[in-house]
C-alpha positions as CSV (number, residue, x, y, z in Angstrom):
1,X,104.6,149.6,37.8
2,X,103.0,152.0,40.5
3,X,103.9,151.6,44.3
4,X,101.0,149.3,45.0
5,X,101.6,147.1,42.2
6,X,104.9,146.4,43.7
7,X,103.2,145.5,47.0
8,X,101.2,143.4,45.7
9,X,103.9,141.6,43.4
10,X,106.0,141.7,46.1
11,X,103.1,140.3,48.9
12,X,102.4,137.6,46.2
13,X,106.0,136.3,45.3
14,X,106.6,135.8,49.3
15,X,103.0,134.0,49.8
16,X,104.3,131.9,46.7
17,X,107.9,131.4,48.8
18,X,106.8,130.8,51.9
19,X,104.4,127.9,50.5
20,X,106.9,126.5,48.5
21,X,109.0,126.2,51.8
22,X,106.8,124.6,53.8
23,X,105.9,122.1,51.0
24,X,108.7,121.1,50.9
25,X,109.0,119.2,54.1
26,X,106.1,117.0,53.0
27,X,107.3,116.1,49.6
28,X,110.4,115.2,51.2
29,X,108.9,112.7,53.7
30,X,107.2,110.9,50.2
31,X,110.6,110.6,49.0
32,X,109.3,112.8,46.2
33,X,111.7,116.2,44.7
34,X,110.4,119.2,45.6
35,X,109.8,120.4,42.3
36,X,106.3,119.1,41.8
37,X,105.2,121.2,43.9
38,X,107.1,124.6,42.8
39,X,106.0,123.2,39.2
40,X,102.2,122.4,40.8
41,X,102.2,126.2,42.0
42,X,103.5,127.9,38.8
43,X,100.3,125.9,37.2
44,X,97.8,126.8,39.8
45,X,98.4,130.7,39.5
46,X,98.9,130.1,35.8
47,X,96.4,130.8,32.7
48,X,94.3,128.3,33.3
49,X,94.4,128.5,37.1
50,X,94.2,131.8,39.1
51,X,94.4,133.7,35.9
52,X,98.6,134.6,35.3
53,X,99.3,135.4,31.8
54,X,102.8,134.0,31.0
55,X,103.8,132.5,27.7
56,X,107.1,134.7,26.9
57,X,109.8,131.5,26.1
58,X,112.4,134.1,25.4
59,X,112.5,135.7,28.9
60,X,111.2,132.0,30.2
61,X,115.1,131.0,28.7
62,X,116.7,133.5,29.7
63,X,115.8,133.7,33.6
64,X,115.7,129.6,33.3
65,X,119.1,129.5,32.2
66,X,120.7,132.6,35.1
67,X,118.3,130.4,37.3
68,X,120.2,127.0,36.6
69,X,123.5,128.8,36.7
70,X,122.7,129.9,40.0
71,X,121.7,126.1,41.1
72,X,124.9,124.6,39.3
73,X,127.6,127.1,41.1
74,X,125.7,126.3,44.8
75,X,126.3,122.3,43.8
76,X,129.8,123.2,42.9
77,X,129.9,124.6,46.3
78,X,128.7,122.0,48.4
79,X,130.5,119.7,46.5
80,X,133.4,117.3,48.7
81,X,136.7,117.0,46.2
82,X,137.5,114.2,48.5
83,X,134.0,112.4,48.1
84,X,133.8,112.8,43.9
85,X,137.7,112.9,42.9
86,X,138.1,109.0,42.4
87,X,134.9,108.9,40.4
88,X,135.7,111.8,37.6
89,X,136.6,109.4,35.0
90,X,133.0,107.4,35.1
91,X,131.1,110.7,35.5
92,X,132.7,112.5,33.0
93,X,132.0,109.1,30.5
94,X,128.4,109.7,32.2
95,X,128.2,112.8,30.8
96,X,129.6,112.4,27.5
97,X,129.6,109.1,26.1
98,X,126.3,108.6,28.5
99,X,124.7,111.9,26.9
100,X,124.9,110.7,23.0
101,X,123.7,107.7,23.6
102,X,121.2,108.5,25.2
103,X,120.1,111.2,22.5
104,X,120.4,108.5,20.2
105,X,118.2,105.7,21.6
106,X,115.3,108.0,22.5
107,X,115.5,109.9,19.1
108,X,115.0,106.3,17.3
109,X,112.4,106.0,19.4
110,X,110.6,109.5,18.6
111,X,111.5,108.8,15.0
112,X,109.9,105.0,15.0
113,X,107.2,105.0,17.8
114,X,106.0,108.3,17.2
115,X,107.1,109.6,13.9
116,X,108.6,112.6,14.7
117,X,110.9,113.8,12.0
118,X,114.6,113.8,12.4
119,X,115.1,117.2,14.1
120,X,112.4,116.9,16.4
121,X,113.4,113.9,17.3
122,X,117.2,114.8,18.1
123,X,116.2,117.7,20.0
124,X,114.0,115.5,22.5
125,X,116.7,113.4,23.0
126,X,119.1,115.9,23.2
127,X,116.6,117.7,26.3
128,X,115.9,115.1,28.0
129,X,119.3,113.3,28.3
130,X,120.3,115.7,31.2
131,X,119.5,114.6,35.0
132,X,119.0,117.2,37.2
133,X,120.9,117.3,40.2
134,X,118.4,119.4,42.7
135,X,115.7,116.6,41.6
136,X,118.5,114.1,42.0
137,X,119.5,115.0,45.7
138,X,116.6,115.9,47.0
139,X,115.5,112.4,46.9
140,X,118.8,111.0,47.6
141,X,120.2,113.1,50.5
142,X,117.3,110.5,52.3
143,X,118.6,107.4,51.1
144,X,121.9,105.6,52.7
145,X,123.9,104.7,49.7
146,X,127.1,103.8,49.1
147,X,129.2,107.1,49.0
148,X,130.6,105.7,45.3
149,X,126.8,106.3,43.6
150,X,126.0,109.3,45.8
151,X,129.5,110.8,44.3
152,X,129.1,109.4,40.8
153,X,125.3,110.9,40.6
154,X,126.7,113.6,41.8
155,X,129.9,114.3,40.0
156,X,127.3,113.4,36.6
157,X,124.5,115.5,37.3
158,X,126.9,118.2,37.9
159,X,129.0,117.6,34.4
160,X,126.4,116.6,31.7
161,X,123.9,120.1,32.0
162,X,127.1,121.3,29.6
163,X,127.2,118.6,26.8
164,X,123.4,118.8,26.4
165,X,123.1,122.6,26.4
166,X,125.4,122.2,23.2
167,X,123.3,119.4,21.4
168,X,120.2,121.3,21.9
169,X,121.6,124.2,20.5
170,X,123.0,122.7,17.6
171,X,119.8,120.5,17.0
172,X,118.3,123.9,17.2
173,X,119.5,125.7,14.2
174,X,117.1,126.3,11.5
175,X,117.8,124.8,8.4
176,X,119.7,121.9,11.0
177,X,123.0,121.3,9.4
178,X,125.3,118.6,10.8
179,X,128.9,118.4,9.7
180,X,130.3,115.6,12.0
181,X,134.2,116.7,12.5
182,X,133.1,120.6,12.8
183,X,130.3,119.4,15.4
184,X,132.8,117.1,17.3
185,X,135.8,120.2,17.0
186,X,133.1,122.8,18.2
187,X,132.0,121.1,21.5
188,X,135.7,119.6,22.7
189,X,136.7,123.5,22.0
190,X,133.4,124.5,24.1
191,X,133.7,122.2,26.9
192,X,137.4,122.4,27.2
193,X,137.4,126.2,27.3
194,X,134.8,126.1,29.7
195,X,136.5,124.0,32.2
196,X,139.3,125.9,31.7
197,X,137.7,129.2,32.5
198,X,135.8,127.8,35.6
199,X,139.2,126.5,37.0
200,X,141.2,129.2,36.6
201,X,138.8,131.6,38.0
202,X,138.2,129.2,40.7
203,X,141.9,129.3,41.6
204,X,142.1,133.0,41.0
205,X,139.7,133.4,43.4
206,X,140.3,131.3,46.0
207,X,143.7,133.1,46.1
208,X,142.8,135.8,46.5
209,X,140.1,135.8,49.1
210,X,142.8,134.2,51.1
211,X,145.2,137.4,50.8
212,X,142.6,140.1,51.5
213,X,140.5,140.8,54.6
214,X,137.3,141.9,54.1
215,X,135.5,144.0,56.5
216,X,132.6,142.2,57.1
217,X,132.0,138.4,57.4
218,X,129.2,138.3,55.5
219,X,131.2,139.4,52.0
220,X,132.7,136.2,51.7
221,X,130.2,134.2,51.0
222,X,128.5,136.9,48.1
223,X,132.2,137.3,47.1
224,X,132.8,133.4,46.8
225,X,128.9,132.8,45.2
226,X,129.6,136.1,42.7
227,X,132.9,134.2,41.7
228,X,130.9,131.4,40.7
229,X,128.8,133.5,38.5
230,X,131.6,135.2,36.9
231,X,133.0,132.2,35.7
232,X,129.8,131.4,34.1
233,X,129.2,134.8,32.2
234,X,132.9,134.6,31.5
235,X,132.5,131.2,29.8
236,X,129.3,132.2,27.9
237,X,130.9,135.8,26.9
238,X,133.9,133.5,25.2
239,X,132.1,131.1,23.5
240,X,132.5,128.2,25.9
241,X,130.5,126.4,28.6
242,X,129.5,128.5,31.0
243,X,127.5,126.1,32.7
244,X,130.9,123.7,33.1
245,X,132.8,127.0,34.3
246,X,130.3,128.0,36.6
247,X,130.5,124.2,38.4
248,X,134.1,123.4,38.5
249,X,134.8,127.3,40.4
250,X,132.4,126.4,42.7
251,X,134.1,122.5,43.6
252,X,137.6,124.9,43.7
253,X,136.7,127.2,45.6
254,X,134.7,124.8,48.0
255,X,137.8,122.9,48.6
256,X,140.3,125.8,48.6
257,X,139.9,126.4,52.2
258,X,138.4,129.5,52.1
259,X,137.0,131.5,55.2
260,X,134.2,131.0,56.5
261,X,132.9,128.1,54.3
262,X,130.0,127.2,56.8
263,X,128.7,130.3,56.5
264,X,129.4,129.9,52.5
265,X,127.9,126.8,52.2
266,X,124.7,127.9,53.8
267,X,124.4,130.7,51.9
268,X,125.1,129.1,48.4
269,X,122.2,126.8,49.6
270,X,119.7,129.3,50.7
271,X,120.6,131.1,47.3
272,X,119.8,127.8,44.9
273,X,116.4,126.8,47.0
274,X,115.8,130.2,45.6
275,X,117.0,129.7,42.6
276,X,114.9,126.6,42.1
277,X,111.6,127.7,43.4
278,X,111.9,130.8,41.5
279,X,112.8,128.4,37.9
280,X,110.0,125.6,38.3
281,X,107.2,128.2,39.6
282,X,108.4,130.4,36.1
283,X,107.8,126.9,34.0
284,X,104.7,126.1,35.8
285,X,103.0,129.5,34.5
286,X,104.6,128.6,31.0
287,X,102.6,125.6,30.1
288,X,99.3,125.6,29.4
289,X,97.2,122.7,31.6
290,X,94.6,122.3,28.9
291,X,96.8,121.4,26.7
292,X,98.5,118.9,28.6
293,X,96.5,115.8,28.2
294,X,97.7,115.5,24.2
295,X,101.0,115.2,25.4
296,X,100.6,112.5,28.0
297,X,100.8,109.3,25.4
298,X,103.5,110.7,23.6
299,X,105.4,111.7,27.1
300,X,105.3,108.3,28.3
301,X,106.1,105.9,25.2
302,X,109.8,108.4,25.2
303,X,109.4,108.5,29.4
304,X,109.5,104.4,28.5
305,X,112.0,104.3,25.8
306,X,114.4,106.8,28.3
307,X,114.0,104.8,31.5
308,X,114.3,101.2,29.9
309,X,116.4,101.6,27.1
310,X,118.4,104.6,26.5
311,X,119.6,105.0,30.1
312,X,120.1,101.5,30.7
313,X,122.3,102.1,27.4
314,X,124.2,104.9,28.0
315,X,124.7,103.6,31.5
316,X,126.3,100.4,30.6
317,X,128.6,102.2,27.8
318,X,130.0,104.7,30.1
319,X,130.7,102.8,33.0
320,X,131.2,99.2,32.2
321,X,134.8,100.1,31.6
322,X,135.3,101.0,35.3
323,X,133.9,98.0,36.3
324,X,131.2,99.2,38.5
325,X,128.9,96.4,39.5
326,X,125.6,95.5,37.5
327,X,123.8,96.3,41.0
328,X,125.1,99.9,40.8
329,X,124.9,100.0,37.1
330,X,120.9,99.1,37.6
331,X,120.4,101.9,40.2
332,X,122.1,104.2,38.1
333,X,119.9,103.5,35.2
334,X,116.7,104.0,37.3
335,X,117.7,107.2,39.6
336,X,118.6,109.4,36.7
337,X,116.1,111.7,37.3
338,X,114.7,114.5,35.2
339,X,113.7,117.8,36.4
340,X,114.0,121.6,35.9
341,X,117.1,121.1,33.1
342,X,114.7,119.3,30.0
343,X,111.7,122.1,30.5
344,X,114.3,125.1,29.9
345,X,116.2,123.1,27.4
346,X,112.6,122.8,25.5
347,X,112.4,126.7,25.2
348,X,115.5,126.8,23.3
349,X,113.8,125.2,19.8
350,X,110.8,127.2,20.3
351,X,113.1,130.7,21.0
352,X,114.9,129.5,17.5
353,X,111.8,128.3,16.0
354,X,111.8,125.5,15.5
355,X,108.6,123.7,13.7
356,X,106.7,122.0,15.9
357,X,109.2,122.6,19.1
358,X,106.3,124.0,21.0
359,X,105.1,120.6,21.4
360,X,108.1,119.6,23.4
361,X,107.4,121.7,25.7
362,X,103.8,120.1,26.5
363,X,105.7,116.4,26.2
364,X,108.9,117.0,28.2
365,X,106.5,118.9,31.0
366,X,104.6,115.9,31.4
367,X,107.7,113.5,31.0
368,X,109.4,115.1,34.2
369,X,106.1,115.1,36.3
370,X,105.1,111.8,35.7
371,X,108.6,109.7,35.5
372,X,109.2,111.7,38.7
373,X,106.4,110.4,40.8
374,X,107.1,107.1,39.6
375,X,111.1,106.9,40.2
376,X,111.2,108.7,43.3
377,X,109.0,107.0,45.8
378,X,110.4,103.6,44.4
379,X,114.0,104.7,44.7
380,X,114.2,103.0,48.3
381,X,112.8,100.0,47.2
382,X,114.9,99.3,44.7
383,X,118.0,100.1,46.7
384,X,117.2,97.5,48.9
385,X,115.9,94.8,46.2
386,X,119.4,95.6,44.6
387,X,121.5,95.0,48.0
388,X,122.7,98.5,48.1
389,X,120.7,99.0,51.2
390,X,121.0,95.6,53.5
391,X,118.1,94.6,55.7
392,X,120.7,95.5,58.3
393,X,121.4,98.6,57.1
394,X,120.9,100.6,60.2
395,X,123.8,99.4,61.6
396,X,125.4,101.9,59.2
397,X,125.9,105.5,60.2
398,X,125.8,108.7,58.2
399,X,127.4,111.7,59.0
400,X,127.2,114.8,58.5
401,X,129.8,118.0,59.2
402,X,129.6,121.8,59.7
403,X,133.3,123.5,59.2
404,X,134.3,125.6,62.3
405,X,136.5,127.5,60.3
406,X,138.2,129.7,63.4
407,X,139.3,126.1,65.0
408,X,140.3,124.3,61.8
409,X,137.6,121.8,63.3
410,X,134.3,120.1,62.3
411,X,131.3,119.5,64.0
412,X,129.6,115.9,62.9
413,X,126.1,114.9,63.8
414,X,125.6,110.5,64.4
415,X,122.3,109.0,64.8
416,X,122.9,106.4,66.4
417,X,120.1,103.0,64.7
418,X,118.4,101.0,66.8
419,X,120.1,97.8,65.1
420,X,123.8,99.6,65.2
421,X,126.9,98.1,67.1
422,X,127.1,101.6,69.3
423,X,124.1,100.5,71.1
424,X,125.4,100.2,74.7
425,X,128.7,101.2,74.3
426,X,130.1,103.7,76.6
427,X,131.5,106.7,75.9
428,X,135.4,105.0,77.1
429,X,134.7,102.4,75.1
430,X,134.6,104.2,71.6
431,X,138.1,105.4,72.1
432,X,137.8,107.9,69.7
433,X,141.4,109.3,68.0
434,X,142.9,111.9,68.9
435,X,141.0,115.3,69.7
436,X,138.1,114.0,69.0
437,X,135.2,114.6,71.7
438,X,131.1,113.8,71.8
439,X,130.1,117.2,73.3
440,X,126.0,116.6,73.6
441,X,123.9,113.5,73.7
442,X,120.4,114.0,72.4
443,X,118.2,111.4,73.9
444,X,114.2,110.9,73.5
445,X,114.2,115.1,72.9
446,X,116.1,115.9,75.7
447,X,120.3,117.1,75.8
448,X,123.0,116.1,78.0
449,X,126.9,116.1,78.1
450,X,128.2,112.9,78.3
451,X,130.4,111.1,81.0
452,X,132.6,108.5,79.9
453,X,130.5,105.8,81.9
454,X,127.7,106.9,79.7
455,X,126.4,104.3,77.4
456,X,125.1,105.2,74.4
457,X,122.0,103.5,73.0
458,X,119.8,103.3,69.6
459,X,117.9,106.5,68.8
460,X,120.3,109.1,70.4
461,X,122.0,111.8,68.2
462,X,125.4,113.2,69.1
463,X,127.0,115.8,68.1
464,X,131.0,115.3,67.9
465,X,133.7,117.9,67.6
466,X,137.1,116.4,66.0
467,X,139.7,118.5,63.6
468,X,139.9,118.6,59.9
469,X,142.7,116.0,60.3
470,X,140.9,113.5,62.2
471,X,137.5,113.7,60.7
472,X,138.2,110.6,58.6
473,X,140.0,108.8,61.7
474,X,136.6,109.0,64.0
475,X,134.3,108.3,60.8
476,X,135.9,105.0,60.4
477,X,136.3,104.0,64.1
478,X,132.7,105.4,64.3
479,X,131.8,103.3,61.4
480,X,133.6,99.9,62.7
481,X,131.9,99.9,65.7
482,X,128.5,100.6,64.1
483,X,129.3,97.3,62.0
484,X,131.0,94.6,64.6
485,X,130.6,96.5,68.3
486,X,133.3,98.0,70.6
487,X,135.6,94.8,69.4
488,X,135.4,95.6,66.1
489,X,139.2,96.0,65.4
490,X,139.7,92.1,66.6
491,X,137.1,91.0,64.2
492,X,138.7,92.8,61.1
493,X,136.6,95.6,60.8
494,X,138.8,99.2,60.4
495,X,135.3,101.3,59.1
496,X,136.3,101.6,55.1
497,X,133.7,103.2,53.7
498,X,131.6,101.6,50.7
């Protein structure tokens, strides 16, 4: 590549960034994941577009999979131990017992409905089993759930990329050969290892970047985000679930105190948006439009058989145990969204290949894209049909925290709902514990400090310094007043969360 072919790459790849950025803020006001339109840009400079050549699956699978690697140690990194550690046991049965029977009800349905032999028809179940948590999150970072379904889609989308790797890859052998107590041995060894390997790095890690000083603040965040990808290429070099390793480092090293974990966080952010664009722009340019419109009836008789029976399924078996309401057991059927996660998995068959796997591709391409515009935008709706999200709702308040790490303290954002119990309270009145201080008052666009004769009233947004130790304290007092007023305590009302 000469100089000026650089520029240009270069000049082009940023163009392609930039857009993707801005995009962004539109899709996200439709309630729709941002990868439609990173996926919608890959096509539109693709073959068939503005002319791109790209059709390599191998390299497509192997940047796809350091790409996701990259996505799943940033979600282990903004991941809350506090907010997902009652809900392991459901997410892990999410992500195993959830995964194969899922894979099993959509492969009937291949096999039946569109008489796809037995192979092909366990490797589409096996790819599209997986939600994806950046199309999960992106759409439900909007919505105001209970915290027990944001955890548990989060704690699942975070666990079951590992379990499905492993079917895909075992569906994907060429003659397929299926010895049931091998198969079962192999992935327990697989998964176990993995987790084993992404804790104990974690732990390494974190101990150690709490005993040396660095010389520049900006290390600590490369060092705590190259961690994370060591534990992945450490799981993958021993035979084991890298993708596993790579989350659970991240969620211990997230929670391990580190320094400077604002600054980590953001970065581990900045570097999966990356990440992401960079993985659905490559799978845009890998499929070919024109040959698209074959795959759409096949796409949506499995879309259907996924979204009405085999996650409905694997919902119910996985969590009925834990005795998670039907309401929640519904939404949990109809948010499991698909994303980024199927389209790689659908270059493993055709890397190994597979006959007939290049078909996948076209079908699970149009699968994500068309399942996504429909579950997305309706995602609200449904939350309030269901009763997650009351008419009343806005009486509820959501909060948000940056670490100061120097201060052991946190800085949390309230928006304060037109409908909410804070409306017209003074500042006295909240009698907020301990510490705890609203340092600015953000009213119609404008910024003041408060006086504790100020009343507060629907539509403002304050921003609250508290410590680590009393976050909880002023989220619940915060919380019971939003609910019954400044009287809440007499009425009952202490601010438990969901």
């Amino acid at each position: 590549m000469s100089l000026n072919e650089l520029y240009l790459a270069l000049l082009a790849g940023g163009v392609v960034l930039l857009a993707s950025i801005v995009a962004t803020r539109f899709t996200s006001r439709a309630g729709l994941p941002s990868l439609l339109v990173f996926l919608a840009l890959g096509v539109l400079i693709g073959e068939d577009g503005l002319g791109v050549q790209f059709d390599d699956a191998l390299l497509a699978q192997n940047l796809g999979t350091a790409a996701l690697a990259m996505i799943l140690v940033e979600g282990g990194l903004t991941t809350r131990w506090p907010d997902v550690r009652r809900l392991v046991a459901p997410a892990t049965a999410l992500a195993t017992v959830g995964v194969v029977v899922s894979v099993v009800a959509t492969a009937l349905g291949a096999h039946l409905l569109l008489g796809f032999d037995w192979q092909l028809a366990l490797l589409l179940g096996a790819i599209v089993a997986s939600t994806d948590a950046a199309a999960v999150f992106s759409v439900l970072r909007t919505l105001p759930l209970p915290q027990r379904i944001r955890g548990l889609l989060e704690a699942e989308s975070g666990f079951n990329d590992a379990p499905t790797v492993l079917l895909v890859l075992l569906f994907s052998a060429v003659p397929l050969r299926f010895d049931g107590l091998a198969t079962a041995a192999g992935i327990v060894y697989e998964l176990g290892l993995g987790a084993a390997v992404g804790l104990v790095i974690g732990k390494f890690g974190a101990m150690t970047l709490h005993r040396i000083a660095l010389p520049a603040s900006g290390l600590y965040p490369l060092a705590t985000f190259g961690l994370g990808m060591v534990a992945f290429a450490a799981g993958g070099a021993a035979h084991a679930s890298g993708f596993l390793a790579a989350y659970l480092a991240g969620v211990v090293l997230a929670n391990a105190g580190l320094p400077h974990r604002s600054a980590t966080r953001s970065f581990a952010e900045g570097v999966g948006w990356l990440a992401q664009i960079g993985l659905f722009v490559l799978l845009g340019l890998l499929v070919t439009p024109s040959e698209l419109p074959g795959a759409v009836l096949p796409a949506l008789v499995i879309g259907l058989v996924l979204l009405l029976i085999a996650r409905p399924l694997s919902v119910t078996a996985s969590v009925a145990a834990f005795r998670v309401p039907w309401r929640e057991q519904a939404f949990l059927s109809w948010a499991g969204l698909r994303g980024a996660v199927p389209i790689v998995l659908a270059t493993f068959p055709i890397v190994q290949g597979v006959p007939g796997s290049a078909r996948l591709l076209d079908i699970v391409f149009v699968l994500v894209v068309v399942f996504t515009l429909v579950q997305g935008p309706s995602l609200h709706a449904l939350a309030r049909s269901l009763g997650l999200v009351r008419a009343d709702t806005a009486r509820e308040v959501h909060v948000e925290s940056a670490p100061l790490d120097v201060l052991d303290a946190e800085m949390l954002t309230l928006a304060i709902p037109d409908q909410s119990g804070l409306h017209y309270v003074s500042v006295l009145e909240l009698r907020l514990p301990g510490p705890s201080v609203i340092t600015l008052v953000i009213r119609e666009g404008r910024t003041f400090v408060p006086q504790p004769e100020t009343r507060l009233l629907g539509g403002d947004t304050l921003i609250i310094v508290t410590t680590s130790a009393h976050r909880e304290d002023t989220e619940r007092r915060l919380r019971a007043i939003s609910r019954r007023g400044k009287l809440a305590r007499w009425f009952g009302e202490h601010g438990e969360p969901d």
